[in-house]
C-alpha positions as CSV (number, residue, x, y, z in Angstrom):
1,X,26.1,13.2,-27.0
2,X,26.0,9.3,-28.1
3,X,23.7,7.5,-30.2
4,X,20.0,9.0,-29.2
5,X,17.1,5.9,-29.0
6,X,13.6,6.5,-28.7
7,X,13.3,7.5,-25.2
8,X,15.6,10.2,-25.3
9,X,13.0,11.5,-28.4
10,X,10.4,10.7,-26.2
11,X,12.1,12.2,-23.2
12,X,12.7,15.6,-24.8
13,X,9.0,15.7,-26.1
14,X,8.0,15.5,-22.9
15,X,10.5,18.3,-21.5
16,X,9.0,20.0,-24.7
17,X,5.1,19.4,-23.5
18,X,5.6,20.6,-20.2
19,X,7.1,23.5,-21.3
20,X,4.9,24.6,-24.1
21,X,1.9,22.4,-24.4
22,X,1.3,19.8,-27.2
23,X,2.2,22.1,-29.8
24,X,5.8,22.5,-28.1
25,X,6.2,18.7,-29.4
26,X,7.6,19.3,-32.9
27,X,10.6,17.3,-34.8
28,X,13.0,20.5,-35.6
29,X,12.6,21.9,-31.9
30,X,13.0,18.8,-30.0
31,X,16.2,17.6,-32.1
32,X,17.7,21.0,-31.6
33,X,16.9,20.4,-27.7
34,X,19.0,17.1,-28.2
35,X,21.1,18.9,-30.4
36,X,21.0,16.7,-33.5
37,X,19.3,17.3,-36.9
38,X,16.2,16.6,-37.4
39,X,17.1,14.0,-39.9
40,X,17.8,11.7,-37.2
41,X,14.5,12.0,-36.0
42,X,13.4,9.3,-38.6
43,X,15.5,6.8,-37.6
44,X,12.8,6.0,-34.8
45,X,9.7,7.6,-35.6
46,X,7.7,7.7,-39.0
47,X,6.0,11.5,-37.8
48,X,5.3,13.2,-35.0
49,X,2.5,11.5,-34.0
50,X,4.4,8.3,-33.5
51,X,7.0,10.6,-31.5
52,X,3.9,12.1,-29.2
53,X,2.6,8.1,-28.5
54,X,6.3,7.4,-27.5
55,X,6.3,10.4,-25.4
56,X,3.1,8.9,-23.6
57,X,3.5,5.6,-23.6
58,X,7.0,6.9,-21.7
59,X,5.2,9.1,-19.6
60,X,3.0,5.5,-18.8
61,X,6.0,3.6,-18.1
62,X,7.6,5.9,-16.1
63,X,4.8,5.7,-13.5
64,X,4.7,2.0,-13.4
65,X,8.1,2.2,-12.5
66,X,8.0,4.9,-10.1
67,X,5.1,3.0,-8.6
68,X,7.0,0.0,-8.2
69,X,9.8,1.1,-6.3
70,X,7.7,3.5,-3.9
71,X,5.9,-0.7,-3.8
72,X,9.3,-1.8,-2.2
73,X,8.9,0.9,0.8
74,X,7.6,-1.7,3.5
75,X,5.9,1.7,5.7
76,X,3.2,3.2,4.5
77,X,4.2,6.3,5.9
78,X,7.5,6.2,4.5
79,X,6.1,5.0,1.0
80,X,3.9,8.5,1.2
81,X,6.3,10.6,2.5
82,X,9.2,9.5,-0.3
83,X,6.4,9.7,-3.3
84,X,5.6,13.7,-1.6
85,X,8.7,14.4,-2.1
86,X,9.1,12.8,-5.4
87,X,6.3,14.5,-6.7
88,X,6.8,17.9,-5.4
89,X,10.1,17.9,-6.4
90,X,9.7,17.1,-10.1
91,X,8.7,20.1,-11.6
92,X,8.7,18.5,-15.5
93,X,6.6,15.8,-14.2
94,X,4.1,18.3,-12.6
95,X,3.8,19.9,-15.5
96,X,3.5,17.0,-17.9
97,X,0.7,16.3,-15.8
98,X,-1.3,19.3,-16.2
99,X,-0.4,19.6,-19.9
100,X,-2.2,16.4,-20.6
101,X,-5.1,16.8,-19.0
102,X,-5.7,20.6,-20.4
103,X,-4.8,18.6,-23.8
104,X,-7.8,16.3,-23.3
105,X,-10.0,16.3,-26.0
106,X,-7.6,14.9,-28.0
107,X,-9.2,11.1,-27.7
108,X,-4.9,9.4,-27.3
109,X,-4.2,11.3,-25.3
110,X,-7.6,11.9,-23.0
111,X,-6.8,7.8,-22.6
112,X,-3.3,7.5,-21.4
113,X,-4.3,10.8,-18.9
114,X,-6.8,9.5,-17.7
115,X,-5.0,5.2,-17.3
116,X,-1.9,7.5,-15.5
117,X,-3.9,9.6,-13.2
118,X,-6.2,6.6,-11.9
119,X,-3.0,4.4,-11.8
120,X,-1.8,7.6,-9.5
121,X,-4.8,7.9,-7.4
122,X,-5.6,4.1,-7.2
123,X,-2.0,4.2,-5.3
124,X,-1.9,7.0,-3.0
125,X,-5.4,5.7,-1.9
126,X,-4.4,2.5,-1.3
127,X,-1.0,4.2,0.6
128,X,-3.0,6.5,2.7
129,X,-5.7,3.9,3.7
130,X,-3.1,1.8,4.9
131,X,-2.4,4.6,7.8
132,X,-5.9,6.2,7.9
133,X,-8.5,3.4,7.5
134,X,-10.1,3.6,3.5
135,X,-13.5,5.8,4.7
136,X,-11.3,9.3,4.1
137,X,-8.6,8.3,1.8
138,X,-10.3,8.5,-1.5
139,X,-11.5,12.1,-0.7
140,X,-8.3,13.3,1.0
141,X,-6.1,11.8,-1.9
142,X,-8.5,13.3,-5.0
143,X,-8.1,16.5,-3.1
144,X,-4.1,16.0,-2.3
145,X,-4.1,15.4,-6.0
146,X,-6.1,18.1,-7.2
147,X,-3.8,20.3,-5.4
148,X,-1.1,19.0,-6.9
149,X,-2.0,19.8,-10.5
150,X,-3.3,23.3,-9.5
151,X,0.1,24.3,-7.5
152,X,1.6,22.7,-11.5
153,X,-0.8,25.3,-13.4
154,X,0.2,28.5,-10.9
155,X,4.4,28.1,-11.5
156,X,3.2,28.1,-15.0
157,X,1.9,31.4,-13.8
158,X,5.0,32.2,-11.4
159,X,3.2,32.2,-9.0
160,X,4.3,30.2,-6.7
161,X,8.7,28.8,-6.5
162,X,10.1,25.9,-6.2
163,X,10.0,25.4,-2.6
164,X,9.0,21.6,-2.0
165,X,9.6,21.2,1.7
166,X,6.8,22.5,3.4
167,X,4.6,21.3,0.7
168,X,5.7,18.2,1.3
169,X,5.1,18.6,5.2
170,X,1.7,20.5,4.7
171,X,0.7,17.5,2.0
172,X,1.5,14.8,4.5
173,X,-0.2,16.3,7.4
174,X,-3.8,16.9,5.2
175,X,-3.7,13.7,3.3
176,X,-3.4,12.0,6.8
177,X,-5.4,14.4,8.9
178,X,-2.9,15.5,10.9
179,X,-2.6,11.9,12.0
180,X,0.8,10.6,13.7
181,X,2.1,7.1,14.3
182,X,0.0,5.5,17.1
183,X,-3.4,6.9,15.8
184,X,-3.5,10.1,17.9
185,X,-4.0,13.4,16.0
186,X,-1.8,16.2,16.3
187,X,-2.7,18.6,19.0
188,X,-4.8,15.7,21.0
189,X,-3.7,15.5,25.0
């Protein structure tokens, strides 16, 4: 591996949140993840609270940017459809997500969660109404959402796989109610 900068720290704290909570996000575990010592950990962060604000402030940039190229999809169909599949197919990213909000009472942290999540929402609103008029999008997104994060804690559980096609189909067809291009409603003669 080359020269490690501060994202790839941050980027392996996250890898180390989703997989075992806040307390996952230790210096000697997530240099052995990169496989360096941790000595090199201090090139870029003073402690490990400095690495878990890079790890958020990551996790922050990250969504802008995902946001702004889903921004470049001109259909709002297609803009939905490709951040489903984006979402559902992201399993760390789930999981980050979940992990932060169960790790809420920590004020930092409650913050950037909760800046992320109405970033999120504020978006896939915006997206839906676009196709469905605004009266039912902010319900049908917080509930998409909601969804979401609970299908994140159960494969913590194992209980459900990794299966992200019908989700992605079954996701489209609820935040939209069951609406198809044109207006008409699935099922409606």
């Amino acid at each position: 591996m080359g020269r490690l900068n501060a994202d790839d720290w941050a980027r392996a704290a996250l890898a180390a949140l989703a997989e075992g909570g806040l307390a996952a996000v230790a210096v000697e575990p997530v240099a052995v993840r990169l496989g360096v010592s941790k000595g090199s950990f201090y090139w870029h962060f003073a402690n490990r609270q400095a690495l878990v604000e890079a790890a958020l402030a990551f996790w922050e940039r990250d969504t802008e940017a995902v946001i702004r190229h889903l921004e470049e999809i001109a259909c709002p169909r297609e803009r939905l459809r490709t951040l489903l599949e984006l979402a559902f197919s992201d399993e760390t990213e789930a999981a980050v997500s979940f992990r932060l909000i169960s790790e809420a009472d920590d004020p930092a942290i409650a913050e950037v969660a909760r800046r992320v999540n109405e970033r999120r929402l504020a978006f896939m609103t915006q997206t839906v109404a676009e196709i469905i008029g605004a009266e039912e999008a902010g319900n049908r997104v917080l509930a998409g959402y909601a969804g979401y994060l609970g299908r994140a804690a159960l494969r913590r559980l194992g209980i459900v796989d990794g299966e992200t096609g019908a989700m992605v189909e079954l996701a489209l067809s609820e935040l939209l109610n069951d609406q198809e291009p044109g207006g008409s409603r699935t099922g409606e003669r």
